[in-house]
C-alpha positions as YAML, in Angstrom:
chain: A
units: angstrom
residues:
- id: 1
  name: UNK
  ca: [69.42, -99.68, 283.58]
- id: 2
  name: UNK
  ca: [70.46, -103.49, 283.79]
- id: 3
  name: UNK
  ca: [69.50, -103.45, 279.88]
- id: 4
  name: UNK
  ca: [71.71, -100.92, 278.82]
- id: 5
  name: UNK
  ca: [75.10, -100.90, 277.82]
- id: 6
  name: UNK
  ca: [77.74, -99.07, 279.72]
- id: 7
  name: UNK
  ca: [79.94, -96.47, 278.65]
- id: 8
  name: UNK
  ca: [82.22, -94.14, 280.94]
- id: 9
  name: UNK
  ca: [84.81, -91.16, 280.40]
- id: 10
  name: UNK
  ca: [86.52, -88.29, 282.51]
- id: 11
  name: UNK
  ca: [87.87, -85.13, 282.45]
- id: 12
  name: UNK
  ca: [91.39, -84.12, 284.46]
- id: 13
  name: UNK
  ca: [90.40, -81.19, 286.72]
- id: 14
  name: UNK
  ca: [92.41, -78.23, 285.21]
- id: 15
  name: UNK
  ca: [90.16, -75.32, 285.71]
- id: 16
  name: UNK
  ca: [87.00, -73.71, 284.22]
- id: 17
  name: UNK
  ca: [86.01, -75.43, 280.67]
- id: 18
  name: UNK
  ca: [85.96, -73.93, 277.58]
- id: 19
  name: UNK
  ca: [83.72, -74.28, 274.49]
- id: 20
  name: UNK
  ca: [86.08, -76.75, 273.20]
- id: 21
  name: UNK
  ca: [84.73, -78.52, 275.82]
- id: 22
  name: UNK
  ca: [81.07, -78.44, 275.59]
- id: 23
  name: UNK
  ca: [80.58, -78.91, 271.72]
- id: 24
  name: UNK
  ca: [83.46, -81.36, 271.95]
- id: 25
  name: UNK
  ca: [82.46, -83.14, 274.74]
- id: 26
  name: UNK
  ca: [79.90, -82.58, 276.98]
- id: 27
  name: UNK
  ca: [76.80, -82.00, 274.64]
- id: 28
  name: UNK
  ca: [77.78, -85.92, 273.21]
- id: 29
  name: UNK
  ca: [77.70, -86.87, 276.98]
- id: 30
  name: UNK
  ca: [74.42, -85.44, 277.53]
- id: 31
  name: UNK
  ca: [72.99, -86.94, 274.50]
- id: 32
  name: UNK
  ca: [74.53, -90.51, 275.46]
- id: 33
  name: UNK
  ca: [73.59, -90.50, 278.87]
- id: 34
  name: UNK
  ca: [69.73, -90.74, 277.42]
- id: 35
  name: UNK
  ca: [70.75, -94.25, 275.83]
- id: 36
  name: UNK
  ca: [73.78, -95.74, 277.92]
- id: 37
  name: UNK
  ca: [74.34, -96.85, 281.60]
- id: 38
  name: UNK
  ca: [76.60, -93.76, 282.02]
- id: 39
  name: UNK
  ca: [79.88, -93.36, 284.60]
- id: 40
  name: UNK
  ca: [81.35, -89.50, 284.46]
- id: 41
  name: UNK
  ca: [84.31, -89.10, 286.31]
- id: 42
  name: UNK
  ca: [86.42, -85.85, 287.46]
- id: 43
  name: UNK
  ca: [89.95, -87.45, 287.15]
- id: 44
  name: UNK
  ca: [91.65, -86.10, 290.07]
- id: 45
  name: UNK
  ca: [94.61, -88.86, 290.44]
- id: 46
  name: UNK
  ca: [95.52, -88.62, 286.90]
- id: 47
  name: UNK
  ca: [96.14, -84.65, 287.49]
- id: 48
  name: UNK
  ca: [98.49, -85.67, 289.51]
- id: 49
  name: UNK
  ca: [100.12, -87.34, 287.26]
- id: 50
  name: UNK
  ca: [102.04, -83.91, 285.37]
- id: 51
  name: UNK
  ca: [101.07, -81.50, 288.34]
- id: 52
  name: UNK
  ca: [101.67, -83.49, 291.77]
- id: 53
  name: UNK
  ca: [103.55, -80.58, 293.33]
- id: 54
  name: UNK
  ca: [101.03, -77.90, 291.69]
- id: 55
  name: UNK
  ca: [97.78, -79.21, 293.86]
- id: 56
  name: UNK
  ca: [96.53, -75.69, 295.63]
- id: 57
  name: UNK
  ca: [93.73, -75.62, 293.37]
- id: 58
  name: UNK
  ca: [92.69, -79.06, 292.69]
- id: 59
  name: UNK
  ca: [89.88, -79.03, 295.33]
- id: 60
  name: UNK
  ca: [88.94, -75.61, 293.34]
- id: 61
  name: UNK
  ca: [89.30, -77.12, 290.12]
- id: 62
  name: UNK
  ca: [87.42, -80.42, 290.76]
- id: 63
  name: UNK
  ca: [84.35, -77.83, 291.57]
- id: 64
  name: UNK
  ca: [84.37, -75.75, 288.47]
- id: 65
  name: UNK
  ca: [84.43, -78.79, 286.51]
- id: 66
  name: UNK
  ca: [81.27, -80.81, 288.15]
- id: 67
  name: UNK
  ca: [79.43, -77.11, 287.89]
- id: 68
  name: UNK
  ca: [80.61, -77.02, 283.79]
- id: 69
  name: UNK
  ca: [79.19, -80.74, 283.66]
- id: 70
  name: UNK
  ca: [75.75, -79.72, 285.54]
- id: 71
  name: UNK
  ca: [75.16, -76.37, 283.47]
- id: 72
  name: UNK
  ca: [75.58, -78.07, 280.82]
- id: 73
  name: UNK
  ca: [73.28, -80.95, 280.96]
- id: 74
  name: UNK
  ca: [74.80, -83.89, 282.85]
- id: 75
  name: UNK
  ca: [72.43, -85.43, 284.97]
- id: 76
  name: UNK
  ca: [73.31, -86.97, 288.36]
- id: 77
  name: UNK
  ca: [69.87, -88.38, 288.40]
- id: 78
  name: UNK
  ca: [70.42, -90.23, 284.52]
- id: 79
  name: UNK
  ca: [74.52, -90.69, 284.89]
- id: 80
  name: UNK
  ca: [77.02, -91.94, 287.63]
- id: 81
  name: UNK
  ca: [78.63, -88.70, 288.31]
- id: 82
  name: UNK
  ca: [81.74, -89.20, 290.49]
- id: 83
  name: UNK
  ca: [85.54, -88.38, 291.82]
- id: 84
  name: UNK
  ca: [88.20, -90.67, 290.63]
- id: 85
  name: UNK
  ca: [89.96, -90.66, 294.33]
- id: 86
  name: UNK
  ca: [86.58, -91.21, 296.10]
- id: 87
  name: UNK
  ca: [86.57, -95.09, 294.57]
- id: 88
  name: UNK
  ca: [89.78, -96.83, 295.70]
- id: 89
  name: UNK
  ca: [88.48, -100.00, 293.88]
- id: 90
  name: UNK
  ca: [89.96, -98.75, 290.80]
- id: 91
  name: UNK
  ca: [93.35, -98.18, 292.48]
- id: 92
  name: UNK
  ca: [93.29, -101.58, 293.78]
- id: 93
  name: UNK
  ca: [92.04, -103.02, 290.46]
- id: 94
  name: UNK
  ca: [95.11, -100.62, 288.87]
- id: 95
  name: UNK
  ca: [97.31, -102.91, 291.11]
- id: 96
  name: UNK
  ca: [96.17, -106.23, 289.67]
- id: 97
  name: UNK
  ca: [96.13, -105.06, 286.20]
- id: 98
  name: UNK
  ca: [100.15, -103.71, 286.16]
- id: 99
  name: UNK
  ca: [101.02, -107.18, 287.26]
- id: 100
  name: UNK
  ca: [100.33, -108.45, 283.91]
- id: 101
  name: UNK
  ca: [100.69, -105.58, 281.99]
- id: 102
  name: UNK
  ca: [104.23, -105.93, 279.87]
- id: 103
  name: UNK
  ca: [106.49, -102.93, 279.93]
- id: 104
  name: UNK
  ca: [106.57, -102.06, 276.42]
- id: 105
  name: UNK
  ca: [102.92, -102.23, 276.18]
- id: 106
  name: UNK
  ca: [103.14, -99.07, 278.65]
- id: 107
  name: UNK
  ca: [105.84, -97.36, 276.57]
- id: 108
  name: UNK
  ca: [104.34, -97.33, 273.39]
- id: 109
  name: UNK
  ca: [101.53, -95.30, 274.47]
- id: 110
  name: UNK
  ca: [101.04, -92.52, 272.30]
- id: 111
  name: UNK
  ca: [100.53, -89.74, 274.72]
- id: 112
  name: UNK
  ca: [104.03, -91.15, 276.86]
- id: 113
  name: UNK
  ca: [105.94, -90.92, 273.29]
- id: 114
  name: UNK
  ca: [104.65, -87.38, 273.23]
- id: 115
  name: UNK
  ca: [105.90, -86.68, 277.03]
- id: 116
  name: UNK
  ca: [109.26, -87.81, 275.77]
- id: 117
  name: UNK
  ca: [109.52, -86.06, 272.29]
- id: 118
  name: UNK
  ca: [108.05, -82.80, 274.19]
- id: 119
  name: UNK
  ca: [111.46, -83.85, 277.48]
- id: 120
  name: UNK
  ca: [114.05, -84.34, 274.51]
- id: 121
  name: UNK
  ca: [113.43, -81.13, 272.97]
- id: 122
  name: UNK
  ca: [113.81, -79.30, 275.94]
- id: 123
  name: UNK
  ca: [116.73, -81.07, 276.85]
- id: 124
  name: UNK
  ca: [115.18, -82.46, 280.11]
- id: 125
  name: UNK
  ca: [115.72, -85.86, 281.46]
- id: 126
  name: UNK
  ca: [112.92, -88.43, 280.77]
- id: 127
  name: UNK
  ca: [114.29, -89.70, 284.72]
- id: 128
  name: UNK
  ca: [112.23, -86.75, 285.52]
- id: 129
  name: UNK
  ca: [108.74, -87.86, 284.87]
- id: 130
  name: UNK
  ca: [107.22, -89.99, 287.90]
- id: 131
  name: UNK
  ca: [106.63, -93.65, 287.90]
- id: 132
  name: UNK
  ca: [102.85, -92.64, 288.13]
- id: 133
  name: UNK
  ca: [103.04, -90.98, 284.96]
- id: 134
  name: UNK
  ca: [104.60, -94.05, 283.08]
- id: 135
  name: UNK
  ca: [101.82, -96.48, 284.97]
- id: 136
  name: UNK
  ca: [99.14, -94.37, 283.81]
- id: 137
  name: UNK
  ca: [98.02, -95.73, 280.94]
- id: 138
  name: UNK
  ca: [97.55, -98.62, 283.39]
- id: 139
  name: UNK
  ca: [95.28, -96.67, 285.76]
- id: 140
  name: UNK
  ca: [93.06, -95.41, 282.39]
- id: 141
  name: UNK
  ca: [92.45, -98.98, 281.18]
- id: 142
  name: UNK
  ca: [91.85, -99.35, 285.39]
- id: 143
  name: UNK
  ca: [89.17, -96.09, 285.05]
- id: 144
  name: UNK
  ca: [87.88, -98.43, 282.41]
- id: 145
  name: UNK
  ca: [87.45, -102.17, 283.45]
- id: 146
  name: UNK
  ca: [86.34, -100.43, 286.81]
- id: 147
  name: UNK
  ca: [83.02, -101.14, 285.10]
- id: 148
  name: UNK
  ca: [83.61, -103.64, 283.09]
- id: 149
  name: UNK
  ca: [82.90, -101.14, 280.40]
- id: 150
  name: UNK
  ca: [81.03, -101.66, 276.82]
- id: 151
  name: UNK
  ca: [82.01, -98.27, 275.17]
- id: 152
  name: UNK
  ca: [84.17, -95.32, 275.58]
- id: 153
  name: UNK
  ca: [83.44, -92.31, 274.03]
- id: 154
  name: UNK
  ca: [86.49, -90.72, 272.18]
- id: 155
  name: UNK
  ca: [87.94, -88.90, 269.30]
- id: 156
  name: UNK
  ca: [90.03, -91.14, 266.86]
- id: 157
  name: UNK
  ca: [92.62, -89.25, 268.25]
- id: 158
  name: UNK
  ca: [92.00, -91.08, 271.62]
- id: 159
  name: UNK
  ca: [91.36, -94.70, 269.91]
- id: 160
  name: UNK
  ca: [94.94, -96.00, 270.99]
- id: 161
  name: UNK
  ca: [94.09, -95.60, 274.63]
- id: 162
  name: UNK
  ca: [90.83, -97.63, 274.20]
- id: 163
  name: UNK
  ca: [93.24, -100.21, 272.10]
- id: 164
  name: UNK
  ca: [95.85, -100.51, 275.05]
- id: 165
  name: UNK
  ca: [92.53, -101.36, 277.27]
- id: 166
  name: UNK
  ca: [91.04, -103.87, 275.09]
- id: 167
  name: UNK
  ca: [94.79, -105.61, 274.96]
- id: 168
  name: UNK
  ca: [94.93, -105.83, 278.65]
- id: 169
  name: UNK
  ca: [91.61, -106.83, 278.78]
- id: 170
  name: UNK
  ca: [92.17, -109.59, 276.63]
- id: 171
  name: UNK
  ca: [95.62, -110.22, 278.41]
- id: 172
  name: UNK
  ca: [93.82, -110.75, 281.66]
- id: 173
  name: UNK
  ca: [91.22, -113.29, 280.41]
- id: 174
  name: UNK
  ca: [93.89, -115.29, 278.66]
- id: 175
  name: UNK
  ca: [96.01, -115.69, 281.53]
- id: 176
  name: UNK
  ca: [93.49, -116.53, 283.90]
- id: 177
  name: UNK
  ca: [91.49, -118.64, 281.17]
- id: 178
  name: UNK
  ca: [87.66, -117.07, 282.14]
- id: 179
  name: UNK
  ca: [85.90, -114.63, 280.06]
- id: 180
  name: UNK
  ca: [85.68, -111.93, 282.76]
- id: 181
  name: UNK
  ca: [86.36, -108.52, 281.34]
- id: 182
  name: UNK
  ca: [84.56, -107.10, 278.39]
- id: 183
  name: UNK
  ca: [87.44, -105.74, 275.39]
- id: 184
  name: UNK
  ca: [86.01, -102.01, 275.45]
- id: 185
  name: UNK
  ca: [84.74, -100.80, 272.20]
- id: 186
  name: UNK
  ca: [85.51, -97.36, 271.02]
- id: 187
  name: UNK
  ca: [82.66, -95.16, 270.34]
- id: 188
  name: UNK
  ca: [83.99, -92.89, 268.11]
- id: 189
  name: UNK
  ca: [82.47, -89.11, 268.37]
- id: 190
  name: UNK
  ca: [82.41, -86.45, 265.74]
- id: 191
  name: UNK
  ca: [84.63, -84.05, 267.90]
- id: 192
  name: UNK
  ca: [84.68, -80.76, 265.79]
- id: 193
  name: UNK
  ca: [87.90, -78.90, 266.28]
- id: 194
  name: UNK
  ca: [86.62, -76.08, 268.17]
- id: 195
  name: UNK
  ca: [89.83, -73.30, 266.95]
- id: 196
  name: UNK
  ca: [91.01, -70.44, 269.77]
- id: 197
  name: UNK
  ca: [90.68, -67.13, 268.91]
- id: 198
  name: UNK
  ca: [93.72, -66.85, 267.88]
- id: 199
  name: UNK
  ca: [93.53, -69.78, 265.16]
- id: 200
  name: UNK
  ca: [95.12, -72.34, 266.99]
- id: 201
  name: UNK
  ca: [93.87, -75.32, 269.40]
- id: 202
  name: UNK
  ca: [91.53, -73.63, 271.87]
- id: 203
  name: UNK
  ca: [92.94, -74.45, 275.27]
- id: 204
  name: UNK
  ca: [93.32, -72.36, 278.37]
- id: 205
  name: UNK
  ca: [97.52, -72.54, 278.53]
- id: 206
  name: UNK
  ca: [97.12, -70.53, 275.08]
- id: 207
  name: UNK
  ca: [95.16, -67.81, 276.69]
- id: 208
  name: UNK
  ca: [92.56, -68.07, 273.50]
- id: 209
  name: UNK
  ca: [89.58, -69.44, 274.57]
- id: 210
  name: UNK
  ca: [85.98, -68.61, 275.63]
- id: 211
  name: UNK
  ca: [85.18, -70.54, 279.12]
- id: 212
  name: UNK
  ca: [81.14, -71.49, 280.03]
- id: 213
  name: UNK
  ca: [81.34, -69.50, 282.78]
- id: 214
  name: UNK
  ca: [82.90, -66.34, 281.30]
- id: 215
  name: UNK
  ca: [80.35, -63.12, 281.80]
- id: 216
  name: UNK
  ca: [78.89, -61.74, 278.84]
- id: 217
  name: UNK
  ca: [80.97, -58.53, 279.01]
- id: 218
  name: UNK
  ca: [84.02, -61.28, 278.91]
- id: 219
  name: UNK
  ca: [82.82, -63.12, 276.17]
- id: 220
  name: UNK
  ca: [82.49, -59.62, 273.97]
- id: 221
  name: UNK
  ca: [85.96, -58.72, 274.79]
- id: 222
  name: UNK
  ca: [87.54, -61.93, 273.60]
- id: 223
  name: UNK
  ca: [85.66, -62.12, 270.35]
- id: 224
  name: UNK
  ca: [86.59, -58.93, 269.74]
- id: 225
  name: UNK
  ca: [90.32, -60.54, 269.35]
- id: 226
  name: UNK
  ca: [89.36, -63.22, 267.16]
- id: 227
  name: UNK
  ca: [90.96, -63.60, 263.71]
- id: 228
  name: UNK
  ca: [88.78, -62.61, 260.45]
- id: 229
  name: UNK
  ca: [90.20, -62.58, 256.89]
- id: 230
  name: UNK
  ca: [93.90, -61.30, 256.99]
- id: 231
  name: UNK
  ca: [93.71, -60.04, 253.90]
- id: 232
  name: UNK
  ca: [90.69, -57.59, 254.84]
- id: 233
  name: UNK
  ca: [92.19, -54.53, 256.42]
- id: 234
  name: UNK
  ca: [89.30, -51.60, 255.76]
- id: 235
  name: UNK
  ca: [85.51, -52.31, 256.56]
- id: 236
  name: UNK
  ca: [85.08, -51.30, 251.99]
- id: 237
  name: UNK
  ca: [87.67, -53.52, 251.39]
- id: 238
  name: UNK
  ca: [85.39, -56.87, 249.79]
- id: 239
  name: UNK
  ca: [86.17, -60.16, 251.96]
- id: 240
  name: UNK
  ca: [86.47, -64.00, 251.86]
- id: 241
  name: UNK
  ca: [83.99, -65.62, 254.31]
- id: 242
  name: UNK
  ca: [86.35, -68.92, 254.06]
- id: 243
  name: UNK
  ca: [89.44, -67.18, 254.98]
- id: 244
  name: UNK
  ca: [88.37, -66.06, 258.18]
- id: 245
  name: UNK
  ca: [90.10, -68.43, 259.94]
- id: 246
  name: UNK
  ca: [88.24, -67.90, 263.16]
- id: 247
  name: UNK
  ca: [85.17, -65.94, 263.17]
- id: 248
  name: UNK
  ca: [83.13, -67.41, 260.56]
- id: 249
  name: UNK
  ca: [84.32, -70.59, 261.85]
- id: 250
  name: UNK
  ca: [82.29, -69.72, 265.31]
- id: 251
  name: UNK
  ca: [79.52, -68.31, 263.07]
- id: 252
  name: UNK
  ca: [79.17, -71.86, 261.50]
- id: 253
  name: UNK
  ca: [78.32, -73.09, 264.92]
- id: 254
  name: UNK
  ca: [76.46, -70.51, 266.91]
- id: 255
  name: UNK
  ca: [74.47, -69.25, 263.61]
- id: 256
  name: UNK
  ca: [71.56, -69.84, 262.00]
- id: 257
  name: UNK
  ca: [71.56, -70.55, 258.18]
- id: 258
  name: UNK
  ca: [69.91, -66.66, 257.85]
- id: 259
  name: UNK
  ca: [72.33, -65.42, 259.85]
- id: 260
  name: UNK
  ca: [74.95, -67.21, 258.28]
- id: 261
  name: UNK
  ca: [74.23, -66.18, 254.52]
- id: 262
  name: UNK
  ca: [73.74, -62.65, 255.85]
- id: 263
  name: UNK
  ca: [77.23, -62.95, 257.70]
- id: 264
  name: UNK
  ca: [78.31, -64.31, 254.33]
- id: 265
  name: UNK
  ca: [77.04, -61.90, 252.33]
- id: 266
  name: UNK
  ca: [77.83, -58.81, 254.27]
- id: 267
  name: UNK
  ca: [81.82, -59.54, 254.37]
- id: 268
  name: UNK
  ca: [81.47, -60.72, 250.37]
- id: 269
  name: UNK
  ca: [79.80, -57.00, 249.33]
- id: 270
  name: UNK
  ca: [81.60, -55.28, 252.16]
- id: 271
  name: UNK
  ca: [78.60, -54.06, 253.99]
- id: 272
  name: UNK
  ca: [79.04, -55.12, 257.02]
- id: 273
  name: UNK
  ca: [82.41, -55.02, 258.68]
- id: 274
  name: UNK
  ca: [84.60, -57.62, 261.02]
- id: 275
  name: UNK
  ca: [83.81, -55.55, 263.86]
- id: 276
  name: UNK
  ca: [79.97, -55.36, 263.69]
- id: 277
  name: UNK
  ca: [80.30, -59.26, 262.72]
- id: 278
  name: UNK
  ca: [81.69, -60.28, 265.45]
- id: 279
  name: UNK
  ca: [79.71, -57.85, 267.75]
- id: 280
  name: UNK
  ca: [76.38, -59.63, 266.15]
- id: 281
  name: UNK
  ca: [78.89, -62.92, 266.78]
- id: 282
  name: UNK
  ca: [79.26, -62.28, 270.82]
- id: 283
  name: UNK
  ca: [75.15, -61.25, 270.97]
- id: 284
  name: UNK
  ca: [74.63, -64.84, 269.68]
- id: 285
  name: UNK
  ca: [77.04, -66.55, 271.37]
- id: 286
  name: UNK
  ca: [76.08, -65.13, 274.54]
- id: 287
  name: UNK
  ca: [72.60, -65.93, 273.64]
- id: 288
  name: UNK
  ca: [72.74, -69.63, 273.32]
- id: 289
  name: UNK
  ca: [75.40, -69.59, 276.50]
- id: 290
  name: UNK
  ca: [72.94, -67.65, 278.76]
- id: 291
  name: UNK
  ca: [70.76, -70.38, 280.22]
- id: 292
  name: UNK
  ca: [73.48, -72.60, 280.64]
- id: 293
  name: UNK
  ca: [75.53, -70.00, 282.27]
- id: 294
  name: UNK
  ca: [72.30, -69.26, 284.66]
- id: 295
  name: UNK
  ca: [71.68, -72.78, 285.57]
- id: 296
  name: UNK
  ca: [75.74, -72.56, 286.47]
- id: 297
  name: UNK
  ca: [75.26, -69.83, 288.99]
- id: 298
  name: UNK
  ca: [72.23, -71.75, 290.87]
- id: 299
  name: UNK
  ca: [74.68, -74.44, 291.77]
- id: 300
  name: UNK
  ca: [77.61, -72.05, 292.40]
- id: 301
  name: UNK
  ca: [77.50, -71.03, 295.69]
- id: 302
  name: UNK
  ca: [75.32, -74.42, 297.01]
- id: 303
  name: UNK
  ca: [78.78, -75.89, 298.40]
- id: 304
  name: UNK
  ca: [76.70, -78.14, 299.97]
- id: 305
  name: UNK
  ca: [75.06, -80.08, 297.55]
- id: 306
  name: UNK
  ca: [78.58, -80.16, 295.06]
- id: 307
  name: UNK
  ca: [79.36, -82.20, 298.07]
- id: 308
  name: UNK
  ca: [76.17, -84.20, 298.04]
- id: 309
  name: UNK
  ca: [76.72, -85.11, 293.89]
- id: 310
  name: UNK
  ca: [80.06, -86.11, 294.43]
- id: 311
  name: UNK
  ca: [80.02, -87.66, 297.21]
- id: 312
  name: UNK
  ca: [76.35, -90.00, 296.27]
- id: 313
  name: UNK
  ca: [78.31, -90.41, 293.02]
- id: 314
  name: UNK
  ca: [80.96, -92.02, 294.10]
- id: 315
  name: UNK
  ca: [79.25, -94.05, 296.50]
- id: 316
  name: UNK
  ca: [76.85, -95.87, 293.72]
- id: 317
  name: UNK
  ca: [80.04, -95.94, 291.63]
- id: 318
  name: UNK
  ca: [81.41, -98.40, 294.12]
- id: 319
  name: UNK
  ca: [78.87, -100.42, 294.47]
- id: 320
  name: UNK
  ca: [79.33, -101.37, 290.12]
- id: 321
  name: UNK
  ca: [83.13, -101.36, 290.90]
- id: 322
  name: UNK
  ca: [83.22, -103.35, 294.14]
- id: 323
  name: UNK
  ca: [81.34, -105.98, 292.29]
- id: 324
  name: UNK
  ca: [83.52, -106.20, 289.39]
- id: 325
  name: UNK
  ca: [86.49, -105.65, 291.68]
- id: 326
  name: UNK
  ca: [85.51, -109.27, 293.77]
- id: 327
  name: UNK
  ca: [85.01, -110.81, 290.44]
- id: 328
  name: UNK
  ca: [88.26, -110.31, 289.47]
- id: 329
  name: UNK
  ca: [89.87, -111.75, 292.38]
- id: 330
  name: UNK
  ca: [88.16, -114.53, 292.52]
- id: 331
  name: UNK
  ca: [89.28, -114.95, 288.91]
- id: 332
  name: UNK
  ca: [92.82, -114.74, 290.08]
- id: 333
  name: UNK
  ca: [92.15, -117.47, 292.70]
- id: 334
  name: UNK
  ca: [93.46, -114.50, 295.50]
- id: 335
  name: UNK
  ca: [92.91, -115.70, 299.34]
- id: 336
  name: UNK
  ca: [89.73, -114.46, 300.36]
...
């Protein structure tokens, strides 16, 4: 372990993941934790963040998301698998870090600008949004330097969050003239856009996506609703594989080149029709989701050892972030 490099990323606990998820996401982590000194974190304080007065299913959300992870491949036995609130060293870290941190640093984070684009045209107040909210792009590069982190994996969407770390980061080492913190590198990921069934982003406030744990009766239904070719309205009508804007999409990732070509060819001569494609669609879907949905439901109902991976987790997290927590105030020169 002391060889490798160390990466680390989260997820907010919002509920049951989606496929956007686990092609987006968590099949990169999996592959990364077999080559990086890996820290996974449930991101339970920045929920808070938006939803501070919506918490009745936190506790219930920070489950399903640990279960998503372990179905799908993360190892607590390869990664550092832990809650965000369970390691108070980054809070405390967070509090050292905002000291030097210059306002406008804070407000030109992308995602804040969004917050306020998304208050204006609704005609709210920006007053509204919580000081935690504005300080946490703070507490991210905080999640971050908690480790004294090599890489982050992201989309380039995400590279001005890994930017805003590097800079305070590099702030920090300045001011207190020691080459403490490493500037976190981006490692950029080939996130494929993942589309809902409806054609848009996939994302559970849409209502259009297809969750890991959804039962194979579930996962029928809702491809049954996905878009095909508009402009095919009868099964002998002759379609356009590339203007199904949702369906073929799906079969590009869950299909084999045979069954893809066969897909292909069957909408082209208009022998097969939307509805048998995506029945054959949800058989293979549900295929490649079965043994992940199986492993799942072995660690549903074991309350007991959710509570043992979390709560091991955090405990070697803290060890890493104690140590680089006591560096950095002895870089400051704090009374000790």
């Amino acid at each position: 372990m002391e060889n490798k490099k160390r990466i680390m990323s989260g997820m907010r606990p919002t509920g049951k993941l989606h496929l956007g998820h686990y092609f987006g996401v968590l099949k990169n982590w999996v592959d990364l934790q077999e080559k990086y000194e890996s820290y996974f974190f449930i991101a339970d304080w920045h929920a808070l963040t938006t939803k501070y007065n919506q918490t009745d299913d936190l506790k219930e959300n920070v489950k399903n998301v640990l279960l998503d992870w372990l179905a799908s491949g993360i190892n607590p036995d390869k990664s550092t698998v832990y809650l965000q609130s369970f390691v108070p060293e980054t809070a405390m870290l967070h509090i050292y870090l905002s000291m030097i941190t210059p306002q406008n640093w804070v407000e030109r984070d992308p995602t804040l600008k969004d917050l306020a684009k998304i208050m204006k045209d609704k005609q709210e107040n920006m007053s509204n949004l919580s000081y935690g909210l504005f300080g946490y792009p703070v507490l991210m590069t905080a999640d971050i330097l908690t480790f004294n982190t090599h890489f982050v994996p992201v989309g380039i969407d995400q590279v001005a969050h890994v930017e805003l770390s590097r800079d305070i980061a590099r702030r920090f080492n300045n001011i207190y003239k020691a080459d403490y913190f490493i500037e976190p590198q981006p490692l950029l990921t080939k996130i494929p856009l993942m589309k809902g069934l409806d054609g848009n982003k996939m994302g559970k406030s849409f209502n259009n996506d297809i969750k890991i744990s959804d039962s194979e009766e579930i996962t029928e239904k809702k491809i049954k609703t996905g878009i095909t070719d508009r402009n095919r309205i009868r099964k002998d009508d002759k379609g356009n594989p590339e203007n199904c804007e949702v369906i073929f999409e799906y079969w590009k990732i869950f299909g084999s080149e045979d069954d893809i070509n066969e897909v292909c060819q069957g909408c082209k001569n208009a022998t097969m029709g939307c509805a048998e494609c995506k029945k054959r669609l949800a058989q293979k879907v549900n295929e490649v989701l079965r043994p992940i949905r199986e492993k799942r439901s072995q660690f549903e109902n074991n309350d007991k050892l959710i509570k043992e991976i979390i709560y091991d987790g955090s405990a070697k997290a803290r060890i890493k972030a104690k140590e680089v927590l006591d560096g950095a105030i002895d870089v400051i020169k704090m009374y000790k």
